[in-house]
C-alpha positions in Angstrom: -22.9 -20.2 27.3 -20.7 -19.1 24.9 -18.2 -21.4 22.8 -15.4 -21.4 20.8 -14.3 -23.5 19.1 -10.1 -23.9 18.1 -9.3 -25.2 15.0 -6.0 -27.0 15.5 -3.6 -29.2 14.0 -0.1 -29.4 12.2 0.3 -27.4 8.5 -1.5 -28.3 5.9 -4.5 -30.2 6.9 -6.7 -28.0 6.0 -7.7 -25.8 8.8 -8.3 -22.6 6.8 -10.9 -24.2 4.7 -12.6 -25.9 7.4 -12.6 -22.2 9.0 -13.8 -21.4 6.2 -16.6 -23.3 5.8 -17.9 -23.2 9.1 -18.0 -19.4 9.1 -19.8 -19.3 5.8 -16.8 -16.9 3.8 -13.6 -17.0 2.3 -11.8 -15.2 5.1 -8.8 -17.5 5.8 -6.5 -17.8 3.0 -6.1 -21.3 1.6 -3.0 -22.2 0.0 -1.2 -26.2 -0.3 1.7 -24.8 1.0 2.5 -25.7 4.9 2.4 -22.8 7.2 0.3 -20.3 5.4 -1.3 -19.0 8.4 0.9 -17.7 10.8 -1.4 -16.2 14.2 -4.9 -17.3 14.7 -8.3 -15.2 13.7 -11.7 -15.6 14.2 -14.8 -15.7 13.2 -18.4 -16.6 13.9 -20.4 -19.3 13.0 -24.3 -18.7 13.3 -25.9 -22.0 11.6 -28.0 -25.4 13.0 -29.5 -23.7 15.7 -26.1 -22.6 17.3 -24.1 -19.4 17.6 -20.9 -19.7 18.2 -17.0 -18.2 18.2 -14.6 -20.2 15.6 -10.4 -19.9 15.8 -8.3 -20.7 13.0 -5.2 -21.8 14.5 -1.5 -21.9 12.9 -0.2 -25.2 12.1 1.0 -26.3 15.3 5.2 -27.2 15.3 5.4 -28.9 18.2 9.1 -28.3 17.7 9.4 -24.6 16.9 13.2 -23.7 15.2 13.3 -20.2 15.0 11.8 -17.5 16.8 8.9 -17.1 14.3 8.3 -20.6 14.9 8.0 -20.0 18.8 5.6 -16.4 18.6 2.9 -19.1 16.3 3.2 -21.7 19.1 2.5 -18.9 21.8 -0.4 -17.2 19.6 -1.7 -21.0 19.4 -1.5 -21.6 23.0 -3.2 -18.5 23.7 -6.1 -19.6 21.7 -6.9 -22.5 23.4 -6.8 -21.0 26.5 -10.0 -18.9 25.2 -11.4 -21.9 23.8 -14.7 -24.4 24.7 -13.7 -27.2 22.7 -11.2 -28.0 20.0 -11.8 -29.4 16.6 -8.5 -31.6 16.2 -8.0 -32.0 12.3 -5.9 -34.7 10.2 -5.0 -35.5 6.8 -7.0 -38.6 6.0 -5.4 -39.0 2.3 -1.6 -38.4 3.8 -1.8 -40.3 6.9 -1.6 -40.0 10.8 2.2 -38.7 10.8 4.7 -38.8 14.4 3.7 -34.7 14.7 -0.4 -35.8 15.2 0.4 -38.1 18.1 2.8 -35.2 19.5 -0.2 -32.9 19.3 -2.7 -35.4 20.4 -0.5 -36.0 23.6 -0.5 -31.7 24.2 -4.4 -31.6 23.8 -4.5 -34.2 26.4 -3.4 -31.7 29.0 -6.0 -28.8 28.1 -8.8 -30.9 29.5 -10.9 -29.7 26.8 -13.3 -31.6 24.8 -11.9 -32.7 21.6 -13.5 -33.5 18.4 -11.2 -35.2 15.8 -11.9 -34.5 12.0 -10.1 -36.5 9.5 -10.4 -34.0 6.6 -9.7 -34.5 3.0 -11.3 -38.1 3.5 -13.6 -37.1 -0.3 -11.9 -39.9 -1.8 -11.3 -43.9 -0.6 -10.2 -44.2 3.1 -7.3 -46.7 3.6 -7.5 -49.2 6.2 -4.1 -48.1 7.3 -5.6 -44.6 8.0 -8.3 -46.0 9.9 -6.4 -48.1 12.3 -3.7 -45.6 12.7 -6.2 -42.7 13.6 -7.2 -44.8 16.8 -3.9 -44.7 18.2 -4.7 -41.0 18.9 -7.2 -41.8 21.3 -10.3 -39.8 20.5 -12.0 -42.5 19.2 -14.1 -42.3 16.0 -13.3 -39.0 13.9 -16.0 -37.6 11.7 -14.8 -37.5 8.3 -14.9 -34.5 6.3 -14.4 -33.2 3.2 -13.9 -29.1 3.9 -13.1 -28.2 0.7 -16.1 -29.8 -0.8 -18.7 -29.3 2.2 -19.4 -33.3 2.9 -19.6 -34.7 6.3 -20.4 -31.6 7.4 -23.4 -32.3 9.0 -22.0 -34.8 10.7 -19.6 -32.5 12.6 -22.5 -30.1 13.8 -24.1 -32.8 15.4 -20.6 -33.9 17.1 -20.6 -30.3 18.3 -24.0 -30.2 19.3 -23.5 -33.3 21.5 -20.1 -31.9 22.7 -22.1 -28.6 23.9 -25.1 -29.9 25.1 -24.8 -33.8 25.8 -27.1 -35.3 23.3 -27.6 -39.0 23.8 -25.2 -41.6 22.5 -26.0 -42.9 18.4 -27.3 -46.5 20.5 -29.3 -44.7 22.4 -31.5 -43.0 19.5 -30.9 -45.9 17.3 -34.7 -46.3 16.6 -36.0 -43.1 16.8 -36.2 -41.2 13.3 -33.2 -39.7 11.9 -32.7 -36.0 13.3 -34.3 -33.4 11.2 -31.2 -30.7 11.7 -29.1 -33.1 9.6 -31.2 -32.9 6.8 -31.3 -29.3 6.8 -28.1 -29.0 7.4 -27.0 -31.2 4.4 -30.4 -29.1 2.4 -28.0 -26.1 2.9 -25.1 -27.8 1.1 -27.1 -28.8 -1.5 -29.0 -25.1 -2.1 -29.5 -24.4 -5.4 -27.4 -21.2 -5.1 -24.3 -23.3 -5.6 -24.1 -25.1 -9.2 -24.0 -29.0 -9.5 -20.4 -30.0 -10.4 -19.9 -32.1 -12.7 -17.0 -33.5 -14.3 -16.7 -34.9 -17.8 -14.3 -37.5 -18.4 -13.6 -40.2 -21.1 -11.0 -41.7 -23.7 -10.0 -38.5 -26.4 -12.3 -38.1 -29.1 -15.0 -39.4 -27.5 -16.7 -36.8 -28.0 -16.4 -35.0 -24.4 -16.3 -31.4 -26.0 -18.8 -31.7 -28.6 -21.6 -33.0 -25.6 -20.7 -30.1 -23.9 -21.3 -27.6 -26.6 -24.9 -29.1 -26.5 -25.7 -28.7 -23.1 -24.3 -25.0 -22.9 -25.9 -24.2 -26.3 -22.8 -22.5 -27.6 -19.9 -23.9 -29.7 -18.1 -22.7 -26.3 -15.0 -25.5 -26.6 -12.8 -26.7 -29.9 -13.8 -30.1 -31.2 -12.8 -31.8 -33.9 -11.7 -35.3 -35.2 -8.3 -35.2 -34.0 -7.9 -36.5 -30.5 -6.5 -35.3 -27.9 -7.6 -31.3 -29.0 -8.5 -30.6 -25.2 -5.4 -29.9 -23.2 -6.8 -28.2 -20.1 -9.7 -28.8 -17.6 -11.8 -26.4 -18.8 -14.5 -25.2 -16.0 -18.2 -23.8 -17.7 -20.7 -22.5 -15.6 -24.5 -22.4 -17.4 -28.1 -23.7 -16.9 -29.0 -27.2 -18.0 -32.6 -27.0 -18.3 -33.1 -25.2 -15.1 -30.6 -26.9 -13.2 -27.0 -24.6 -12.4 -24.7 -26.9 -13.3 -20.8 -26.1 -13.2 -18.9 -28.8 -15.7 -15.3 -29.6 -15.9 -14.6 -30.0 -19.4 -10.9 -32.8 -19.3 -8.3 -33.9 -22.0 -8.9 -37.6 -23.0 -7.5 -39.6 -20.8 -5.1 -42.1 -22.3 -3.2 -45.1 -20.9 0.1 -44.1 -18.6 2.3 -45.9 -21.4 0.7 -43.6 -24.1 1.1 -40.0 -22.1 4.3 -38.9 -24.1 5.0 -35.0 -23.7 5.1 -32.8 -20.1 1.8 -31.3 -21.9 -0.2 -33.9 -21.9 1.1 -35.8 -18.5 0.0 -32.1 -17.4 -3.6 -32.6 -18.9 -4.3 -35.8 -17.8 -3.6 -34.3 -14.3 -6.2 -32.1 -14.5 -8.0 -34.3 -15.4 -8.0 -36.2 -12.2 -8.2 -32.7 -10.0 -11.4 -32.0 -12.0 -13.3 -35.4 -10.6 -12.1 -34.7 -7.2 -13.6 -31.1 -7.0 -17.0 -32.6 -9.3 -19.9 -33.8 -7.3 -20.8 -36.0 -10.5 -18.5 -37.8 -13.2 -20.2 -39.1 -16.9 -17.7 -41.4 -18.4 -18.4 -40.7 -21.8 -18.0 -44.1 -24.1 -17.6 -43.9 -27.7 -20.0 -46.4 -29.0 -18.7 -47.0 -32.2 -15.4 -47.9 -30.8 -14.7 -51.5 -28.7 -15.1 -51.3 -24.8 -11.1 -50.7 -23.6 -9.8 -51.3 -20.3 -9.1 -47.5 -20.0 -12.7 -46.8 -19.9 -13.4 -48.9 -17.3 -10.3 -48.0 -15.8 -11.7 -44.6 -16.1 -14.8 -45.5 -14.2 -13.3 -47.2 -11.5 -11.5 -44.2 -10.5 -14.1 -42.0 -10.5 -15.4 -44.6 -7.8 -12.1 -44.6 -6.1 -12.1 -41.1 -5.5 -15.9 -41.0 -3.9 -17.9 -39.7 -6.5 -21.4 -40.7 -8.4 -20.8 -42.2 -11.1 -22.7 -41.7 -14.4 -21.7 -44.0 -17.7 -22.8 -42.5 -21.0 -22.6 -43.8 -24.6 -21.9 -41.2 -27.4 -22.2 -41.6 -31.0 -25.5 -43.4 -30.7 -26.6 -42.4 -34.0 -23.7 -44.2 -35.5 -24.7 -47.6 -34.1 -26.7 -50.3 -36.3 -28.0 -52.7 -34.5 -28.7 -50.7 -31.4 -30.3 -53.5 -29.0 -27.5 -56.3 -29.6 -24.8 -53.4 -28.6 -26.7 -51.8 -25.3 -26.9 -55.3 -23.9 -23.0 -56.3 -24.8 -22.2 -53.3 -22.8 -24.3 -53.5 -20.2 -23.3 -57.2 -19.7 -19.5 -55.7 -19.9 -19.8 -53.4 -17.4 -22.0 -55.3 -14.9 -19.5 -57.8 -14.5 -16.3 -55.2 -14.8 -17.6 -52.9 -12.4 -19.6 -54.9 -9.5 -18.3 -51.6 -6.9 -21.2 -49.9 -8.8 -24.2 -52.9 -9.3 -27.1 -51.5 -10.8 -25.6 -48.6 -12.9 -27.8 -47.2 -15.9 -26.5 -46.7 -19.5 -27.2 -43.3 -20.8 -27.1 -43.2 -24.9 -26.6 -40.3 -26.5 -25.9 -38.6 -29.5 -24.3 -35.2 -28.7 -24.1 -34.3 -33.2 -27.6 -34.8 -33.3 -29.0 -33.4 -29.3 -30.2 -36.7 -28.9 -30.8 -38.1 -25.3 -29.7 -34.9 -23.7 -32.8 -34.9 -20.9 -32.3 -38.7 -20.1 -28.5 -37.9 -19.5 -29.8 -35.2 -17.3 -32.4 -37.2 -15.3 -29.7 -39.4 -14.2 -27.5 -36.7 -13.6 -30.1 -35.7 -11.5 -30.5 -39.2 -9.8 -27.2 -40.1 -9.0 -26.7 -37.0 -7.1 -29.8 -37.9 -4.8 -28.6 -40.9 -4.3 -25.5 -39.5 -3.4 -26.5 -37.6 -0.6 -28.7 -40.4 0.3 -28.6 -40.7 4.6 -30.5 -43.9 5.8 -32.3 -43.5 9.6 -30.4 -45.7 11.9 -33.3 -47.4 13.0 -33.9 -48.7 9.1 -30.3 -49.3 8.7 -30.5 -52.0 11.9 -33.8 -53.7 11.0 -31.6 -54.3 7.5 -28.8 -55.8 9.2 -31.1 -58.3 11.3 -32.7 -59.2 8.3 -29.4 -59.6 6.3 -28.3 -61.6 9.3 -31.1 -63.7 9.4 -30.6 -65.0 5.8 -27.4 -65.2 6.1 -25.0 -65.0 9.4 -21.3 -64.2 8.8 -19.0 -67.0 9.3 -17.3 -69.0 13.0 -14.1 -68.1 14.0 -11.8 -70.2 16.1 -15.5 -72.1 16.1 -17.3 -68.4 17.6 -19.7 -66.4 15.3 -18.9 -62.9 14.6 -21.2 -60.4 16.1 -22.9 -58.1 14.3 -24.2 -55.6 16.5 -24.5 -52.1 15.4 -24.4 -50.5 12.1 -25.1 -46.4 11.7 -24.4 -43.8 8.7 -21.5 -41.4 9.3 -21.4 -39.8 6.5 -22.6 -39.2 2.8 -21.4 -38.1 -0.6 -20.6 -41.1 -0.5 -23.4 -42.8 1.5 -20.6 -44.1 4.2 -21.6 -46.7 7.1 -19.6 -48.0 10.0 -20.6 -51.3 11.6 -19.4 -52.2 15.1 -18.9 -56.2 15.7 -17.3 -58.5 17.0 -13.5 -59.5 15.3 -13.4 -57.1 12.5 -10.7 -58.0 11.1 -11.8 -61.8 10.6 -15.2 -60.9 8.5 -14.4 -62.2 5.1 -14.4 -59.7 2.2 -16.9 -61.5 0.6 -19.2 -61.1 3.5 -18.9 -57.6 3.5 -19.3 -57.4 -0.6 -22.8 -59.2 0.5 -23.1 -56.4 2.9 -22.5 -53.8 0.7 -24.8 -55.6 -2.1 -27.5 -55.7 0.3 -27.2 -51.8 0.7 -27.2 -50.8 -2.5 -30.1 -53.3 -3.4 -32.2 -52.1 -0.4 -32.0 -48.7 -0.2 -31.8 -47.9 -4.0 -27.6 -47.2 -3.8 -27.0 -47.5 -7.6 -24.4 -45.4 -9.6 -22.7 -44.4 -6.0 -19.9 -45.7 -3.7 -20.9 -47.5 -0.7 -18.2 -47.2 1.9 -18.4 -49.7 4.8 -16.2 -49.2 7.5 -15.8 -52.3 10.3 -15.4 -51.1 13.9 -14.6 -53.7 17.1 -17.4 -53.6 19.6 
C-alpha cells in the first residue's frame, strides 16, 4: 500500500519543520513568519521500517481574501485528495485558536484518518492547552517538538498503528516496551549530531571563562567586569570525545536591573539559547551568596523542559569547602523540589578543576532525559504507589487510578487516565511525581504528568 501522509494546519505551526524532519533534509523553508509556504511539495520518508510519501501543506485559511489566498486553499485541497492519512498540527505554546476548530470541522469530511500533533509542546504544557485540544475531537495528540526532534518516536508509532492497526496502548500494557521506539529515539540521539548545551548563570560568574576550558582555546572575552557577553554565542568542539554544541549567554540579571535595548536583547538570547539546548548548567559563583535569580534561573530551565545541571564555579576560592557544599545543597533541595535529587558539580574553571565530573553529569542528565519507562513497569509502580497510599474520596467515592503510560520524553512525560481528574489534589500528584523520580532514577530532569478522565 502506499501512503501519504498531508501535513496540514493554519500558518505558522510549524509544518515545514515537521516536513522537515520527517523527510530527513532541510527542503522546506522554515521561517516565524505566517504563510511562508504557499503550494504544497513532497517528499519521502524511508525510516522505522516504513516507506512512505510526506506533503507539506500551506497554512490552511479557511477564509481565503484574495485570489492568492483561494489558489493555496485549492493546491491544499488537492493534496488531501492524494493523501492516506493527515497529520493535523497545532501550536501547543500559542493555543487551540477559532481557525483549528474550523479546520478540524473540514477534516471531518475527508474521512481520512487523522493524527493530531501538538507541536512546539518542548517547553511546559498548560492545562488550558490540554483541555482546549479535546474540543477538536481527535482525542489525545502526540506532542512534538519538530524543531528539536522529541516525541518523534511517538508519532511513528501513531502512524504505524494508523497504517497497519497495531493494538490499543491497554492492550500491550504488559508486554515489553517496543524495540522500534528505542531505535527510533537511538537515531535522534546519534552521535553525528552534537549534544547541546546551554550555559547560563548570573554575569561574572564565570560562564565564559568555563567555556574557554572545555574548548581549550581562549575562544570568548572574559574578564572581571560583568556583563562582557552580550550575545548567545554558539561553539561547536569535542569535550573529551563527546560533540558537544554550547551556547555561550550574557548574565542574566533581574528584569528590574536590564536597563538598555542591548542588554534586554541579550538576556533574550539568552532564553532562545535554553530552548534550542538539550542541557542547561546553571553556573553559581561560589564565593558570592545564593540569590533568587539563580534559582530563578534554574527554575526556568525546568519550565522550558530541559535537564537541568547546577554547577558551582570559583571552587578554589572557597575556605571551608564542606560547611558551604552542604548550605547549598540544603538551599536548593528545598528551593527547587521540581528537580529532587539534583547533584552539585564544583568547579574551578581558572584552575581546570572538576571539568570531567561536570562532564559525567552532563552526560547523566541527558540519559536520564531520554529515559522511556515500559508500560508494564510504569503500572506495577502505580499499584504499588496506590497500595501505600490511595488518592483521596470525593463526594465520599475514591478516585480511580487506572492506567498510566509514557507519551513522551525529553522530558520523560506520562499521562495517567482516572477517574475525576480534576479532583486529584496537587499534592497527590507531587507524591506521584516524587515516586517517579525516586523509582526510576528521574533526578536533574522534568517529570511531566499529565491527568486524563477514564
Amino acid at each position: 500500500m502506499d501512503i501519504s501522509l498531508s501535513i496540514v494546519g493554519r500558518p505558522n505551526v510549524g509544518k515545514s519543520t515537521l516536513f522537515n524532519r520527517l523527510v530527513g533534509k532541510r527542503t522546506a523553508i522554515v521561517n516565524n513568519s505566517p504563510g511562508v509556504t504557499r503550494d504544497f511539495q513532497e517528499g519521502k520518508s524511508v525510516t522505522y521500517g516504513m516507506s512512505f510519501k510526506v506533503i507539506d501543506t500551506a497554512g490552511w485559511d479557511t477564509r481565503p481574501e484574495s485570489e492568492l489566498d483561494e489558489n493555496i486553499f485549492r493546491m491544499t485541497r488537492k493534496a488531501l485528495e492524494n493523501s492516506t492519512a493527515l497529520l493535523f498540527t497545532v501550536d501547543a505554546r500559542t493555543g487551540i485558536l477559532p481557525v483549528d476548530l474550523e479546520i478540524s470541522q473540514r477534516l471531518r469530511k475527508q474521512n481520512l484518518p487523522v493524527i493530531l500533533v501538538a507541536n512546539k509542546s518542548e517547553s511546559r504544557i498548560h492545562d488550558c492547552f490540554e483541555t482546549d485540544v479535546r474540543r477538536l475531537g481527535w482525542g489525545e495528540p502526540v506532542y512534538i517538538s519538530a524543531e528539536h526532534g522529541t516525541g518523534i518516536s511517538n508519532l511513528m508509532e501513531q502512524i504505524q498503528q494508523c497504517m497497519y492497526s497495531f493494538p490499543s496502548e491497554e492492550e500491550v500494557a504488559d508486554l515489553p516496551e517496543a524495540t522500534q521506539a528505542k531505535d527510533w529515539d537511538a537515531a535522534v540521539l546519534d552521535n553525528t549530531k552534537p549534544l547541546r548545551i546551554a550555559v547560563i548563570g548570573r554575569p561574572n560568574a564565570g560562564k565564559s571563562s568555563l567555556i574557554n576550558q572545555i574548548v581549550g582555546d581562549e575562544r570568548l572575552l572574559t574578564g572581571t567586569t560583568p556583563g562582557i557577553t552580550r550575545d548567545a554565542i554558539s561553539i561547536r568542539t569535542k569535550w573529551e570525545g563527546t560533540e558537544v554544541e554550547i551556547y555561550d549567554t550574557a548574565g542574566m540579571r533581574r528584569k528590574s536591573r536590564v536597563v538598555d535595548d542591548i542588554e534586554k536583547e541579550s538576556v533574550s538570547e539568552g532564553l532562545r539559547a535554553i530552548r534550542f539546548s538539550e542541557i542547561v548548567i546553571v553556573l553559581i559563583d561560589a564565593t558570592s551568596p545564593l540569590d533568587t535569580q539563580d534559582l530563578r534561573i534554574a527554575d526556568m530551565a525546568e519550565r522550558e523542559g530541559r535537564g537541568v545541571v547546577i554547577a558551582i564555579n570559583k571552587w578554589d576560592l572557597v575556605k571551608d569547602k564542606t560547611a558551604r557544599q552542604r548550605e547549598l545543597n540544603h538551599k536548593i533541595e528545598t528551593s527547587l523540589p521540581q528537580l529532587k535529587g539534583i547533584k552539585l558539580v564544583c568547579v574551578s574553571a581558572l584552575y581546570k578543576r572538576g571539568l570531567m565530573s561536570l562532564l559525567r553529569e552532563v552526560r547523566n542528565i541527558h540519559e536520564i532525559w531520554n529515559y522511556r519507562v515500559s508500560t508494564g513497569e510504569l503500572n506495577k509502580w502505580l499499584e504499588h504507589m496506590v497500595y501505600k497510599h490511595p488518592p483521596p474520596a470525593v463526594a465520599g467515592l475514591r478516585i480511580k487510578l487506572r492506567f498510566i503510560s509514557q507519551i513522551n520524553n525529553r522530558p520523560p512525560t506520562f499521562v495517567l487516565k482516572c477517574s475525576k481528574p480534576k479532583a486529584l489534589p496537587t499534592s497527590y500528584k507531587r507524591y506521584l511525581i516524587n515516586g517517579l523520580r525516586n523509582r526510576f532514577n528521574l533526578r536533574g530532569t522534568p517529570i511531566r504528568l499529565l491527568l486524563r478522565n477514564h
